[in-house]
C-alpha positions as CSV (number, residue, x, y, z in Angstrom):
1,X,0.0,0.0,0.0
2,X,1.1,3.8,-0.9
3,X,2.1,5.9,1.8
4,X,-0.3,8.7,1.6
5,X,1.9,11.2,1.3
6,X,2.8,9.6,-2.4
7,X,-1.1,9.4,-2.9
8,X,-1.3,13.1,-2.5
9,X,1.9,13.8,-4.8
10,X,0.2,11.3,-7.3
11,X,-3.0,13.3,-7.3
12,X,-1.6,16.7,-7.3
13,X,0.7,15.9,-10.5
14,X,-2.7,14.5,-12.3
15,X,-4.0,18.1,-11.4
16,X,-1.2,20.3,-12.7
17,X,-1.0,18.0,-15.7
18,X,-4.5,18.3,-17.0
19,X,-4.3,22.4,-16.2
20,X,-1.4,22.6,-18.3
21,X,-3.0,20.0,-21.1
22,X,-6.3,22.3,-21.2
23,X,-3.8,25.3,-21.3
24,X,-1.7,23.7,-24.1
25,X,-5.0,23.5,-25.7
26,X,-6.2,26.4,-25.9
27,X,-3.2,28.5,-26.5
28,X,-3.0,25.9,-29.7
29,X,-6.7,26.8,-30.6
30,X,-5.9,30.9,-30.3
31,X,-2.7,30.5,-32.4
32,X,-4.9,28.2,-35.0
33,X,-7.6,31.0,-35.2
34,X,-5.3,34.0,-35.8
35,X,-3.4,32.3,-38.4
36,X,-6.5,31.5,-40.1
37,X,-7.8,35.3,-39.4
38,X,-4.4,36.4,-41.1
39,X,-4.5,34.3,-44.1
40,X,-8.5,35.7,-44.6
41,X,-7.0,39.5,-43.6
42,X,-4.5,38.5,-46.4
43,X,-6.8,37.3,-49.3
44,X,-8.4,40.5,-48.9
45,X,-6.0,42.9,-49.0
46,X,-5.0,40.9,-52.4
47,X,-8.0,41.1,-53.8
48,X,-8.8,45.2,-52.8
49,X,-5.2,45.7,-54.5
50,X,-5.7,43.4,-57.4
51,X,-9.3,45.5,-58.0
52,X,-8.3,49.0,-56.9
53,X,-5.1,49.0,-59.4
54,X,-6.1,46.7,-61.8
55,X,-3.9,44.0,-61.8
56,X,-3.8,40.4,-63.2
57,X,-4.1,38.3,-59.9
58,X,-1.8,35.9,-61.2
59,X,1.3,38.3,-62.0
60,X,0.4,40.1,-58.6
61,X,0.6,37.1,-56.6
62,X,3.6,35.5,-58.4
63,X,5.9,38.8,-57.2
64,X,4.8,39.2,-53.9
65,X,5.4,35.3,-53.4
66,X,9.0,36.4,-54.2
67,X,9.3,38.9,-51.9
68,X,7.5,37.5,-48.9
69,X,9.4,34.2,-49.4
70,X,12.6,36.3,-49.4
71,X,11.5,38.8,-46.5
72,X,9.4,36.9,-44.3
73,X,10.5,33.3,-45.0
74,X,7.8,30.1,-45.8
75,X,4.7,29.7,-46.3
76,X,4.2,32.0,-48.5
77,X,4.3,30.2,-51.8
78,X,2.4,30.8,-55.1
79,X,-0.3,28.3,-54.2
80,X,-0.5,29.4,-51.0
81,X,-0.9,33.1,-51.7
82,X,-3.8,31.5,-54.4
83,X,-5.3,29.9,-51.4
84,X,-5.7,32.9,-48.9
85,X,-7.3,35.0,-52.2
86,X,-9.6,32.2,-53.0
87,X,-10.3,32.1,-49.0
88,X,-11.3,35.6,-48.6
89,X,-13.6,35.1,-52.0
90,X,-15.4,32.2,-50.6
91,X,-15.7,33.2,-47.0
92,X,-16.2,36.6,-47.5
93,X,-17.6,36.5,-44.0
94,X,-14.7,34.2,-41.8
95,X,-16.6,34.4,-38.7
96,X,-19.1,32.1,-40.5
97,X,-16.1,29.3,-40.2
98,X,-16.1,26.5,-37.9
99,X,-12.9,27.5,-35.2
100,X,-12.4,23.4,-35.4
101,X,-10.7,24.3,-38.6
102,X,-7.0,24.4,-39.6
103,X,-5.7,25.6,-42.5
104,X,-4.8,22.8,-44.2
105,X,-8.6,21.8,-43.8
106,X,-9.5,24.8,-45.0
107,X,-7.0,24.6,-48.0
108,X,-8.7,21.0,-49.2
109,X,-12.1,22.4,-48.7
110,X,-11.3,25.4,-51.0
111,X,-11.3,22.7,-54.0
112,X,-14.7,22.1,-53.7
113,X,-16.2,24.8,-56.1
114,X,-19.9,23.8,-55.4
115,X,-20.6,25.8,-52.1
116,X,-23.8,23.1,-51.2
117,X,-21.1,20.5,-51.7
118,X,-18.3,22.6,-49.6
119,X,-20.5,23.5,-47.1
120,X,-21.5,19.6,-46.5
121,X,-17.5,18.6,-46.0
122,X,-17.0,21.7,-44.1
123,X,-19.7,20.5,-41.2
124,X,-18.7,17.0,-41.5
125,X,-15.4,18.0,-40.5
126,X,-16.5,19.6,-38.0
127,X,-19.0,17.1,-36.4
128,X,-17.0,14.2,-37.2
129,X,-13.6,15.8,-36.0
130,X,-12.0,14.3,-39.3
131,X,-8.6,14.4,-40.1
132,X,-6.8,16.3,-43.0
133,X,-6.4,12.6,-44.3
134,X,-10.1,11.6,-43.5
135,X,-11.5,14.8,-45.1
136,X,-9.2,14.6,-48.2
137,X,-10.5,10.8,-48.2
138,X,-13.7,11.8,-47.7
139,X,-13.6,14.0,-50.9
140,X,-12.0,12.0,-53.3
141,X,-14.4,8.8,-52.6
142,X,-17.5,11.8,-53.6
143,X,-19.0,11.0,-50.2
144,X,-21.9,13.8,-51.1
145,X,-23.1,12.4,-54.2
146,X,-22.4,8.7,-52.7
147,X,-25.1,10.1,-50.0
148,X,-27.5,12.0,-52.2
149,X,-27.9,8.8,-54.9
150,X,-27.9,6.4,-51.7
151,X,-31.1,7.9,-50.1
152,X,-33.7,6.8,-52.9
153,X,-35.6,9.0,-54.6
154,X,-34.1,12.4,-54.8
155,X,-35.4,15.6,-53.6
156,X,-34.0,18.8,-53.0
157,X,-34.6,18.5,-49.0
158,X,-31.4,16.3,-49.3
159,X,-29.0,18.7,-50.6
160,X,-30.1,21.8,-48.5
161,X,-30.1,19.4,-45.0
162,X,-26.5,17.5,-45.8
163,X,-25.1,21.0,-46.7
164,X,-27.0,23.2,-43.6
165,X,-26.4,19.9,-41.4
166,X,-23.8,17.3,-42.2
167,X,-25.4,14.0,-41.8
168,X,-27.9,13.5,-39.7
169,X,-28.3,9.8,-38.3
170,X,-32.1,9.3,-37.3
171,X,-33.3,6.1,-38.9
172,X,-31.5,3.0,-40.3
173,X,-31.7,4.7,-43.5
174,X,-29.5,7.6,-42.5
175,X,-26.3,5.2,-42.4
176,X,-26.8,3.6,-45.5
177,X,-24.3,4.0,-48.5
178,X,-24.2,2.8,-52.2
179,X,-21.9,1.9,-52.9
180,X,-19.5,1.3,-50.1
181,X,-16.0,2.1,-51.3
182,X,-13.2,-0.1,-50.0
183,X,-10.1,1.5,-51.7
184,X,-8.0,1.1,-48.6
185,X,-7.7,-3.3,-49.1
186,X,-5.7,-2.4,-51.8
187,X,-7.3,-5.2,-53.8
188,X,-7.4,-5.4,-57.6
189,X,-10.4,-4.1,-59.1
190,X,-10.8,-7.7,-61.4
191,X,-8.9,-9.6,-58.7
192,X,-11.2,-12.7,-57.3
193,X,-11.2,-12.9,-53.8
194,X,-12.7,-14.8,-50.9
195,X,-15.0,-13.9,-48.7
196,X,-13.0,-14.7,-45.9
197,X,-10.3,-13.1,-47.2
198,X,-12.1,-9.7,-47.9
199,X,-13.4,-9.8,-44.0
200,X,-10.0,-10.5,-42.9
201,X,-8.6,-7.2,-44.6
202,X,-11.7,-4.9,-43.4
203,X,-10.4,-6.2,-39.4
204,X,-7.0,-5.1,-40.0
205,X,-8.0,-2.1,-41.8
206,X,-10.8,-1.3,-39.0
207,X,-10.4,2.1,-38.3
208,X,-10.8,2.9,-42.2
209,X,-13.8,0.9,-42.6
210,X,-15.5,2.6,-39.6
211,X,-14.8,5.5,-41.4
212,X,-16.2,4.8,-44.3
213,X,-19.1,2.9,-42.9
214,X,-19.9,6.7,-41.1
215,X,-21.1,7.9,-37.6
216,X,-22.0,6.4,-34.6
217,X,-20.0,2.9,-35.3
218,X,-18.5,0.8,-33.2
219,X,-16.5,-2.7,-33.9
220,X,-18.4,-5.7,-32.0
221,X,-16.5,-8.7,-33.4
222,X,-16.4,-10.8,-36.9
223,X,-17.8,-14.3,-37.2
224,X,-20.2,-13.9,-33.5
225,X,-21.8,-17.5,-33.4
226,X,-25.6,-17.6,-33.7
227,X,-27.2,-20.6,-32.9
228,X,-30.4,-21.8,-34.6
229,X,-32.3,-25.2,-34.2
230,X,-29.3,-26.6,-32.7
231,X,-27.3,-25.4,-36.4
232,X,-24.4,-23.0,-35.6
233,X,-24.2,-20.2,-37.8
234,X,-22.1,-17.0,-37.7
235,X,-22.6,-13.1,-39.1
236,X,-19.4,-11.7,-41.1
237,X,-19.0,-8.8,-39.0
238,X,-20.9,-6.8,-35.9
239,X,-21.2,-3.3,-35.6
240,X,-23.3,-1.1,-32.8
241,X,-24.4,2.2,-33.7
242,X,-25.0,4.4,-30.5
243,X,-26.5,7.0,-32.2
244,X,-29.2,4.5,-33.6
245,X,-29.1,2.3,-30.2
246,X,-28.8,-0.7,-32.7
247,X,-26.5,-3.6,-34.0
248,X,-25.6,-3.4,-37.4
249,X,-24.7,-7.0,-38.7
250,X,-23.1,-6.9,-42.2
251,X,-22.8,-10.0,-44.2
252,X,-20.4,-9.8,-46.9
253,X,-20.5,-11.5,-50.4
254,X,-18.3,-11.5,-53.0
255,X,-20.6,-12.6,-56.0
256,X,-23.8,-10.9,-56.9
257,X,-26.9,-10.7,-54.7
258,X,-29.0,-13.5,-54.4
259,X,-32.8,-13.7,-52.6
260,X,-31.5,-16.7,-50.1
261,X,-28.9,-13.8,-48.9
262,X,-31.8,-11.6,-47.3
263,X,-33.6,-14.3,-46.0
264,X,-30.6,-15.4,-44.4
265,X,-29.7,-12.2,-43.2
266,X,-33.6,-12.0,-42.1
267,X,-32.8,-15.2,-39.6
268,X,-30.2,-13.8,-38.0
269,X,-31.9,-10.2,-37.2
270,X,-34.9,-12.3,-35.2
271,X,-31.9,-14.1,-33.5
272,X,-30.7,-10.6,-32.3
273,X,-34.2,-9.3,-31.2
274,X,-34.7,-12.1,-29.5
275,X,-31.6,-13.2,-27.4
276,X,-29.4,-10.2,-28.0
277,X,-31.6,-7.4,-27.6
278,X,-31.5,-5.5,-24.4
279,X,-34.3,-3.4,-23.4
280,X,-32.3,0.1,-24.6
281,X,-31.4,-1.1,-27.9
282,X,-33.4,-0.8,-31.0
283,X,-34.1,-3.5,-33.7
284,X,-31.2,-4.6,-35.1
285,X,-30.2,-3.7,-39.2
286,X,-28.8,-5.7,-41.3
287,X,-26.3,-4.7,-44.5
288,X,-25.8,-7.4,-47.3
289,X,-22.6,-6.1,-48.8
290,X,-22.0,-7.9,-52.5
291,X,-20.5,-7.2,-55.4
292,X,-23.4,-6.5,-57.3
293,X,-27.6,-6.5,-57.1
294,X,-30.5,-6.4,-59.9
295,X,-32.5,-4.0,-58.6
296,X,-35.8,-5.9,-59.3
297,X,-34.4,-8.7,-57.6
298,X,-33.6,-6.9,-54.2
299,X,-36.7,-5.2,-54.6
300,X,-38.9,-8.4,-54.6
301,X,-36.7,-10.1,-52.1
302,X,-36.5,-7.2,-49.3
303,X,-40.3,-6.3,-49.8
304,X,-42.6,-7.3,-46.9
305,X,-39.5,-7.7,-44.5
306,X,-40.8,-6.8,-40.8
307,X,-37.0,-6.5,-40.4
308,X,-34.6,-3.5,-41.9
309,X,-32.3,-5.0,-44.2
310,X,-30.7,-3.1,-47.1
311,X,-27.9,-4.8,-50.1
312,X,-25.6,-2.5,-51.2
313,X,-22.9,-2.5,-53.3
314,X,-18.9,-2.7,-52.7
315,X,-16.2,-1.0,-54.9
316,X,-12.4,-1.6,-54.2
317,X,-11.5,1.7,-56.3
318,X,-12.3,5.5,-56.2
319,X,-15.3,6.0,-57.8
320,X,-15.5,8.0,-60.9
321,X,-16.4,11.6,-59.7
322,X,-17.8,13.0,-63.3
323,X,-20.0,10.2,-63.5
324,X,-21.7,10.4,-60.0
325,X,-22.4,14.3,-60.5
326,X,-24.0,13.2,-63.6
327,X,-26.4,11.2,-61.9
328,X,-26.6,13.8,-59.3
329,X,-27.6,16.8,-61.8
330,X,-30.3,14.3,-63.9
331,X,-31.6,13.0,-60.5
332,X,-32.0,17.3,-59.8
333,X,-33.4,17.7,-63.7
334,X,-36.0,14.5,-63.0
335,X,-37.0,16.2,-60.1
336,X,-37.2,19.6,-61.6
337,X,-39.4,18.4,-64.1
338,X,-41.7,16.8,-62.2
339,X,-42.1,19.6,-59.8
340,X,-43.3,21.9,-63.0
């Protein structure tokens, strides 16, 4: 047993530690701001000078990133000068800005010319306390249109609450994506693979998969045992989402969907109501990730389900960005139309 004078030194150093960690904090959170205001305080005087005198942004920009570079030292390079201009034109109002932000979060973000679309990553990172790496991730897997084309029919509801709001995780069908992009495995977009090989990968590339798999997910265990008429059977992988109060079971294939997948998946769901299921939870959802689906087939096969159970699709490569705004701006036109 510890004398207590050691308990009391042990105590008081936990004190003093977490005062200076809170102070560390903040003082890093004031520096962060300022820089930012600077860099906006910059972008504007470039832009008054550029406007009052008349001169081409890109000569303007390329001299003084010269001279400051030679004066003042980095950080201060052509790109970045372009940045701080194109912050001030975007935010003309900084105090708008999240304070979460850092520049370089800001600097990604600044790529996004659709403001809707901007505005969307901008809260995300905010709410989600992503990364640099997670937001630039984020981006270049078209998270937004993934979203938008994942939620059904379209309407323009969508876009104005994921851009005002970020996602917002209500219902089972808040969480849903498709497709489900896996470009982390590093697998072969024609390579065959096994299923068990597949869920081995997503386990040791966890942390990326609950990224993309979205808020409010937490890792339960792969093949949990479910026993059924004295026949052992066992779901891919288990998930619990605590902003749905609900497990999540995926079951992954690696062939196309097939009708015997939901009802299997339909089995194990009444298993988890009934002998998992605590009083606080929810009913449990169910994800058939595969490789492919005919739409007419999941249809018939998921109608009538008591249970929620949705198949979506898996992709082990970026998708293509041009082609999911396409379907984006003709989902908008459809629904233009029809609202005439």
């Amino acid at each position: 047993m510890k004398p207590k004078k050691d308990n009391v030194l042990d105590d008081l150093y936990r004190e003093i530690a977490q005062i200076l960690e809170k102070g560390r904090r903040k003082i890093n959170t004031t520096i962060n701001n300022q820089l930012i205001l600077a860099y906006w305080q910059i972008g504007k005087t470039i832009v008054e000078k550029e406007r009052s005198e008349e001169l081409s942004a890109r000569k303007l920009i390329l001299d003084l990133s010269k001279l400051l570079s030679k004066e003042i030292g980095k950080g201060f390079s052509r790109s970045n000068l372009f940045n701080m201009r194109m912050f001030y034109l975007k935010y003309p109002d900084v105090q708008t800005l999240s304070g979460h932000l850092t520049w370089s979060h800001i600097c990604e973000l600044l790529s996004i010319e659709d403001n809707q679309k901007r505005e969307f990553y901008e809260k995300e990172t905010q709410n989600s306390k992503w990364s640099v790496r997670e937001l630039k991730r984020q981006i270049n897997t078209s998270l937004f249109e993934r979203l938008l084309l994942s939620k059904g029919k379209f309407n323009k509801q969508q876009v104005y609450q994921l851009s005002k709001e970020g996602m917002i995780v209500e219902k089972p069908e808040d969480i849903i994506k498709d497709p489900y992009v896996l470009e982390f495995l590093g697998i072969p977009e024609n390579k065959i693979i096994l299923e068990k090989e597949l869920e081995i990968k997503l386990i040791r590339h966890i942390e990326d998969f609950l990224l993309e798999l979205g808020k409010g997910f937490m890792f339960v265990g792969s093949q949990q045992r479910i026993t059924i008429g004295n026949v052992h059977y066992k779901v891919d992988m288990v998930f619990y989402n605590k902003k749905l109060r609900a497990y999540v079971l995926i079951d992954l294939k690696v062939n196309k969907l097939k009708p015997e997948n939901i009802g299997q998946m339909n089995a194990y769901l009444n298993y988890y109501k009934a002998e998992v299921n605590e009083d606080i939870d929810n009913d449990p959802i169910g994800i058939i990730l595969c490789t492919d689906k005919d739409e007419i087939v999941a249809e018939y096969a998921l109608g009538g389900l008591n249970n929620q159970i949705f198949a979506s699709k898996y992709v082990y490569f970026l998708p293509n960005k041009d082609e999911l705004i396409d379907q984006v701006q003709k989902a908008i036109k459809e629904y233009k139309e029809e609202e005439e």
